[in-house]
C-alpha positions in Angstrom: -25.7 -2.7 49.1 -22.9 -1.0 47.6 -21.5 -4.3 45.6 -25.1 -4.3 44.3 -25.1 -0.7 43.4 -22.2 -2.0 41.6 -23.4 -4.6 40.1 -26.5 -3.2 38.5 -24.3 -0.1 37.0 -21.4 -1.9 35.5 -24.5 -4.1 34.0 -26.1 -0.8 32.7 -23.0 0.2 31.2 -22.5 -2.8 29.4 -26.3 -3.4 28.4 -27.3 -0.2 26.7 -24.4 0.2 24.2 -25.3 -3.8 23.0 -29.2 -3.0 22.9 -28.4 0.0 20.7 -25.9 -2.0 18.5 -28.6 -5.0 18.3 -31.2 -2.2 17.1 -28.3 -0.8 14.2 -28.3 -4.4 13.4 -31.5 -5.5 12.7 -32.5 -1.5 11.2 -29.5 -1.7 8.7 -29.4 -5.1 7.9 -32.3 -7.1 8.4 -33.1 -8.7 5.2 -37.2 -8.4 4.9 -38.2 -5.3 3.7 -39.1 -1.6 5.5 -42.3 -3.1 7.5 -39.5 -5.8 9.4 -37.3 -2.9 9.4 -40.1 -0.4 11.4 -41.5 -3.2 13.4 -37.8 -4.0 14.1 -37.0 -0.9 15.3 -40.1 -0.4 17.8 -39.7 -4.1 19.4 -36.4 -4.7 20.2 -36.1 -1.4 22.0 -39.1 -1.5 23.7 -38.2 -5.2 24.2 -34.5 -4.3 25.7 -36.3 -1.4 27.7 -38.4 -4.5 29.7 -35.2 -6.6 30.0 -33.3 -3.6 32.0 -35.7 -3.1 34.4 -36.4 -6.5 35.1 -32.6 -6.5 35.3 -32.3 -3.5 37.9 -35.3 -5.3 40.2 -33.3 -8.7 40.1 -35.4 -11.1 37.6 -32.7 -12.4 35.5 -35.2 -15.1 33.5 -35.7 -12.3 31.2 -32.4 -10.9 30.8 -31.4 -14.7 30.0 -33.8 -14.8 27.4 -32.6 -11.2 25.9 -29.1 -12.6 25.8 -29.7 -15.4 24.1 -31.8 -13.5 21.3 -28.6 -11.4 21.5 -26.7 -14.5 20.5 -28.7 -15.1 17.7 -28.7 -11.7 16.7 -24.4 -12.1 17.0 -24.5 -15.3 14.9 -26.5 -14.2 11.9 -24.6 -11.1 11.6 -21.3 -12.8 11.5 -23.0 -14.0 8.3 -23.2 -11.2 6.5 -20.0 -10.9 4.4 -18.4 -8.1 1.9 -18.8 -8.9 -1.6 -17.6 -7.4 -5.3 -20.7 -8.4 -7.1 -23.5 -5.7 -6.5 -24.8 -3.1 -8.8 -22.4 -0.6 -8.2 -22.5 3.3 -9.0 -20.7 4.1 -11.9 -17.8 6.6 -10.2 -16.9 3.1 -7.9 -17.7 0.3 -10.4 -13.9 -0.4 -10.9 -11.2 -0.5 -8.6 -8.0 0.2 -9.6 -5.2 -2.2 -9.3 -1.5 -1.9 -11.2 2.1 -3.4 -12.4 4.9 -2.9 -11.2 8.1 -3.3 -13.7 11.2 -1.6 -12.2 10.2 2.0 -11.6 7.5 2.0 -14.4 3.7 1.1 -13.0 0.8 0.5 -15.2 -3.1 1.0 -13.6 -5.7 -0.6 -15.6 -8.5 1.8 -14.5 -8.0 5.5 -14.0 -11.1 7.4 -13.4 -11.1 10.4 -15.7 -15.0 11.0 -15.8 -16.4 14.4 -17.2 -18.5 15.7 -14.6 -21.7 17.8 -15.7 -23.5 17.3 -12.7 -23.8 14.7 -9.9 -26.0 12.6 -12.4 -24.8 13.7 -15.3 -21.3 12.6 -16.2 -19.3 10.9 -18.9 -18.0 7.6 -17.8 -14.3 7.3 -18.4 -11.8 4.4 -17.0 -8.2 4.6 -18.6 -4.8 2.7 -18.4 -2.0 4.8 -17.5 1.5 4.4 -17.0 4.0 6.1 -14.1 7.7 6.7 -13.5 8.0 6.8 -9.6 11.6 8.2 -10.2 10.0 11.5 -11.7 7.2 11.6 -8.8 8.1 14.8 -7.1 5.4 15.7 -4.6 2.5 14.6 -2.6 -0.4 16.2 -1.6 -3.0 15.7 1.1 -6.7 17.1 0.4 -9.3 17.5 2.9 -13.1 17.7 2.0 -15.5 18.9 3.8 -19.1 17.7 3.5 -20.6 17.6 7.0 -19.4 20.6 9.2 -15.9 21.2 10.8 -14.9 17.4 11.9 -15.3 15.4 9.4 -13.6 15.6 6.0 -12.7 13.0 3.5 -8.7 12.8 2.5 -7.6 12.2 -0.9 -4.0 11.7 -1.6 -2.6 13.3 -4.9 1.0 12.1 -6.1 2.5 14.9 -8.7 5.2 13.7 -11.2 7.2 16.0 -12.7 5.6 16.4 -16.4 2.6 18.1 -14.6 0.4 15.3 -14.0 -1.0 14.7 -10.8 -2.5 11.0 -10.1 -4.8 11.2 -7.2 -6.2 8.3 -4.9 -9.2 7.9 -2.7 -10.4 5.3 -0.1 -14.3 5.1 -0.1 -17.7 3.9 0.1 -18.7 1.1 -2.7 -22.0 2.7 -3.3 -24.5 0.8 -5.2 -26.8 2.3 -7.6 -28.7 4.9 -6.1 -27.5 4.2 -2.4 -26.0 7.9 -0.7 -23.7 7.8 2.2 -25.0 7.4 5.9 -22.2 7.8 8.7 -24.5 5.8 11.2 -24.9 2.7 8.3 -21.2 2.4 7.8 -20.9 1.2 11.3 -23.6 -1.8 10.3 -21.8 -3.5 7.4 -23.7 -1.0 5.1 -21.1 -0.8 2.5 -18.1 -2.0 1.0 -14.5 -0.2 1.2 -13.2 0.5 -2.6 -9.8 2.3 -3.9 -10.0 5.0 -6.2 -7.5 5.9 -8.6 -8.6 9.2 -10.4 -7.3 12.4 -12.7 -7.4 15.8 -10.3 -10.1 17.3 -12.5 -12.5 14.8 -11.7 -12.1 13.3 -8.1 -11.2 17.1 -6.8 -13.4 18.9 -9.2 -16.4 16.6 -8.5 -16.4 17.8 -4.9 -15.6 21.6 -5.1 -17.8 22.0 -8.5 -20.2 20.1 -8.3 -20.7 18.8 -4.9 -20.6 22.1 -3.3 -17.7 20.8 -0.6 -15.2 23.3 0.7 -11.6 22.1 0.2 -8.1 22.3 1.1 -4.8 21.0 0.0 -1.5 20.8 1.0 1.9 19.9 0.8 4.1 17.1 2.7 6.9 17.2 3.6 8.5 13.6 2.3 11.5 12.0 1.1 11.5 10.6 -2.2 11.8 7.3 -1.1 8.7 7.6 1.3 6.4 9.1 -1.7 7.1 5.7 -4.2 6.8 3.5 -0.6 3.5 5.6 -0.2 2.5 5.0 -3.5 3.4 1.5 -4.1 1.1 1.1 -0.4 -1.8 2.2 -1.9 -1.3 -0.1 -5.0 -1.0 -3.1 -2.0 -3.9 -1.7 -0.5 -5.6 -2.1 -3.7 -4.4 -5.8 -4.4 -5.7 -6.6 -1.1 -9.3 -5.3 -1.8 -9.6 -7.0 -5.0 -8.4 -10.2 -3.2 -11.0 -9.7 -0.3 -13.8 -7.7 -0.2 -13.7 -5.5 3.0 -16.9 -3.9 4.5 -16.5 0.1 5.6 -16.6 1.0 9.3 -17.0 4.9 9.8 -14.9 4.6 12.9 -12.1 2.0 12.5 -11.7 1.5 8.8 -12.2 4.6 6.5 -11.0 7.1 4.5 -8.0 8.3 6.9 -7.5 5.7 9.3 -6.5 3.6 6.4 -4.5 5.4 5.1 -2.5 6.0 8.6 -2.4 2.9 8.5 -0.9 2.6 5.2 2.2 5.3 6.1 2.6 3.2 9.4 3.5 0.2 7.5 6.0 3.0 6.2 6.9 5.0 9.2 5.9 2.7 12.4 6.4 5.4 15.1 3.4 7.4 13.7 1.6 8.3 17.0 -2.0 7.7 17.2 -4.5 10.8 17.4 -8.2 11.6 18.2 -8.0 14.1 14.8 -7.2 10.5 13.2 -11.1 9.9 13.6 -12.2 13.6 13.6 -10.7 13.9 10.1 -11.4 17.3 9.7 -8.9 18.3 12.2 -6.2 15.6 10.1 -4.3 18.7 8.9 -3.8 20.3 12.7 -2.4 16.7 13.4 0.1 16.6 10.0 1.4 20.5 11.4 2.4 19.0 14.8 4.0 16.5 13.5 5.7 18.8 11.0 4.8 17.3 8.0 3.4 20.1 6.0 5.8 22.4 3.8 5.2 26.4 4.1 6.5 28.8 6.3 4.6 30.7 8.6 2.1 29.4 11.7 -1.2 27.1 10.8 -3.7 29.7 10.2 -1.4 31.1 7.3 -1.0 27.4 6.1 -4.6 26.5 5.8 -5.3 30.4 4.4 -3.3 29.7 1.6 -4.6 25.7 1.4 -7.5 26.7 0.7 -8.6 26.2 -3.0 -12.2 26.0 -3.4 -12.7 29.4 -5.0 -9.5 28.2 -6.9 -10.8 24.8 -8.3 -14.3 26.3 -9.0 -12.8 29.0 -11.1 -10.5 26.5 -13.0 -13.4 24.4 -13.8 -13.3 22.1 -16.9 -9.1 23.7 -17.6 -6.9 21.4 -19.0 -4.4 23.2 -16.7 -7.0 22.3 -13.7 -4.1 21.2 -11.2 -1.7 24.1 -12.1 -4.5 26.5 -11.6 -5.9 25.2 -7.9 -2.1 25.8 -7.2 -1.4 29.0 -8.2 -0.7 30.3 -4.9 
């Protein structure tokens, strides 16, 4: 009794989480239009729903034949494949990639856009050129668009002639697609790099986005900053080599890039607040990596630079301004 007790949970436990990836599947993915979607969405369920309680009164000829529809299921989705040719949004049509010569690096496309409003913008993609022996800080920003636990980082590199080149890990939307945390565990979108001027990729979110945003200050050795740097250009490289799908748990905006500074530092300790990226900067204090004195309530009152950015607007001096604290 009790090894069949057993038995029937540890099958529970497995079952439901692949019935509700199988129904992610087919609602995210499946290729035939809303109506297949919908009637997707009702029959597997309901479908799976059958199967368990045939499964928890011993008929297995039915579970058998929801496994192998599961198999099916498994096969055609290992079909689906990242790609760089889809109508992309304008802000991620171009991913940045760069040169290396000596200390000197060259990016072929900086975003720079002028951001009226989220669909009104001027389009701008620039080459520009860096000397990673005058880089003198970098910067981590948190976003927040979707309560307390989730932010998206941004990672700004300042060089010491005031400009501040600022890179981003996202989404590859396509033309009028918008961001669903639930469809970027289903092979939803592609993963794209972002190299981009303050005043837009900040001031797009603060301004004009209505996020709420904080920045601070690491604590790193100049060495570590180019290695962090020259990292993202890698990371960059390797996207435009192979496409790479999103995954809102396992490969986004932060867990990226910890794995980029692992490459860098390998004793970086994994963290829950790694995935709750809203909580990212209570992780960077306990490890000691942000610069400021006093405890981590003063840090992240004087981080915060919403009211800051939004005041600075379209300023040349944009950057200065949102640190003028």
């Amino acid at each position: 009794m009790i090894k069949r007790i057993l038995f029937i949970g540890l099958g529970t436990l497995i079952f439901i989480p692949l019935a509700a990836w199988g129904t992610g599947a087919l609602w995210f993915q499946l290729p035939f239009g809303d109506v297949a979607r919908w009637l997707a969405l009702v029959a597997w369920p309901l479908f799976s729903l059958i199967t368990l309680v045939a499964f928890w009164r011993r008929r297995y000829r039915l579970p058998a034949v929801w496994l192998a529809l599961l198999l099916a299921l498994m096969a055609w989705w290992s079909t689906i494949q990242p790609s760089h040719q889809r109508r992309w949004a304008d802000d991620v049509a171009r991913m940045v990639t760069g040169n290396v010569d000596g200390s000197v690096v060259t990016l072929d496309q900086v975003r720079n856009f002028d951001w009226r409003s989220d669909t009104d913008y001027t389009v701008r993609w620039e080459p520009r050129q860096y000397d990673l022996t005058r880089l003198r800080s970098v910067d981590v920003a948190l976003s927040y668009w979707m309560g307390p636990a989730i932010a998206h980082t941004l990672v700004s590199f300042g060089f010491d002639d005031g400009r501040y080149l600022t890179f981003s890990i996202e989404i590859r939307k396509e033309r009028g697609e918008s961001f669903d945390a639930v469809a970027g565990f289903f092979k939803r979108y592609e993963t794209v790099l972002i190299a981009a001027d303050e005043r837009d990729i900040l001031r797009v979110r603060t301004n004009v986005r209505d996020e709420d945003m904080w920045l601070y200050r690491l604590k790193m050795p100049p060495e570590t900053m180019r290695s962090l740097f020259l990292a993202y250009l890698d990371e960059g490289e390797q996207l435009k080599a192979a496409p790479r799908f999103y995954n809102t748990l396992t490969g986004n905006c932060t867990t990226i890039i910890y794995q980029m500074a692992r490459r860098i530092t390998p004793g970086l300790p994994l963290d829950w607040r790694l995935l709750a990226s809203g909580y990212l900067d209570r992780y960077l204090y306990h490890l000691g990596a942000l610069q400021g004195q006093g405890d981590f309530d003063t840090l992240r009152r004087q981080a915060h630079i919403t009211a800051r950015a939004r005041a600075a607007d379209q300023a040349a001096d944009f950057s200065r301004r949102i640190r003028a604290n």
